[in-house]
C-alpha positions as CSV (number, residue, x, y, z in Angstrom):
1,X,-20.6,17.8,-36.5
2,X,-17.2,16.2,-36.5
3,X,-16.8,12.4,-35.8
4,X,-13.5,11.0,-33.9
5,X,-11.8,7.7,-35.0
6,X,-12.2,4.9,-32.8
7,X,-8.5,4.0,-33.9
8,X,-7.8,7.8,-32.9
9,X,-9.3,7.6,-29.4
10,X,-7.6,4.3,-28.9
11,X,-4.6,6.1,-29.6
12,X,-4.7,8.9,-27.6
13,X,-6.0,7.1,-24.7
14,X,-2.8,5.0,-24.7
15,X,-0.7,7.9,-25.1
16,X,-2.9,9.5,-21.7
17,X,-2.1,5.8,-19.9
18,X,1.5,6.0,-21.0
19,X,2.4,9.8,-19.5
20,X,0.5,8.6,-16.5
21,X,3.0,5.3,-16.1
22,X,6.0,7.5,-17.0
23,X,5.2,10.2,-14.1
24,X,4.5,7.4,-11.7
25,X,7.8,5.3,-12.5
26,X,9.9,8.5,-12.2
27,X,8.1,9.9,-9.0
28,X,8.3,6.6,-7.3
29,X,12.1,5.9,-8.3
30,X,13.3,9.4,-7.3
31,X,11.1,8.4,-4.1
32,X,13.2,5.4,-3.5
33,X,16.9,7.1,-4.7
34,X,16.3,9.7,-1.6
35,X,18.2,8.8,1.6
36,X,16.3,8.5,5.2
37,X,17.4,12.1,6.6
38,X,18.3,10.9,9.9
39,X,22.2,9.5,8.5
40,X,22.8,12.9,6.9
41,X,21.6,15.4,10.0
42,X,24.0,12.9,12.4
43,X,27.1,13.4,9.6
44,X,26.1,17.2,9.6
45,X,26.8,17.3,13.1
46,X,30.0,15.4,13.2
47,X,31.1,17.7,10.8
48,X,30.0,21.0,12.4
49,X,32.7,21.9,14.4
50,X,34.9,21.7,12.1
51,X,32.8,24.0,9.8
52,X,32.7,26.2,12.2
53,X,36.3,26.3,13.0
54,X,36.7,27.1,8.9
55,X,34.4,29.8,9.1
56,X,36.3,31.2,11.7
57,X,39.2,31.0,10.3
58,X,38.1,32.4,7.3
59,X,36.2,35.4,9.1
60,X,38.3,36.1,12.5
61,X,36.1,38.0,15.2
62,X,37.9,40.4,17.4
63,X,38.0,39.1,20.5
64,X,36.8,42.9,22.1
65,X,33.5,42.5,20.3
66,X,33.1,38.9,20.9
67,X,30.5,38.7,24.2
């Protein structure tokens, strides 16, 4: 029959406490840092046609299989 520490299980319960307060701090400040997607999809699609225009450039299609 083995017998803990008191001291021991103190110990380890503040470690427990600790890794649970750690994974909550950085899961809610990487929560925060994230930016509302509606600014980046408008920014997307300012930027399309030009994207497009690079893409083409980059990949001409011939205009006899173009529909």
């Amino acid at each position: 029959m083995s017998t803990t520490d008191p001291t021991e299980e103190a110990r380890a319960a503040l470690w427990r406490d600790q890794q649970a307060n750690r994974v909550a701090f950085k899961s809610n400040l990487w929560l925060e840092l994230q930016a509302p997607p509606e600014p980046r999809q408008q920014v997307l699609e300012d930027w399309s046609p030009i994207v497009l225009a690079n893409l083409e450039a980059q990949n001409p299609t011939d205009p006899e299989e173009d529909p």
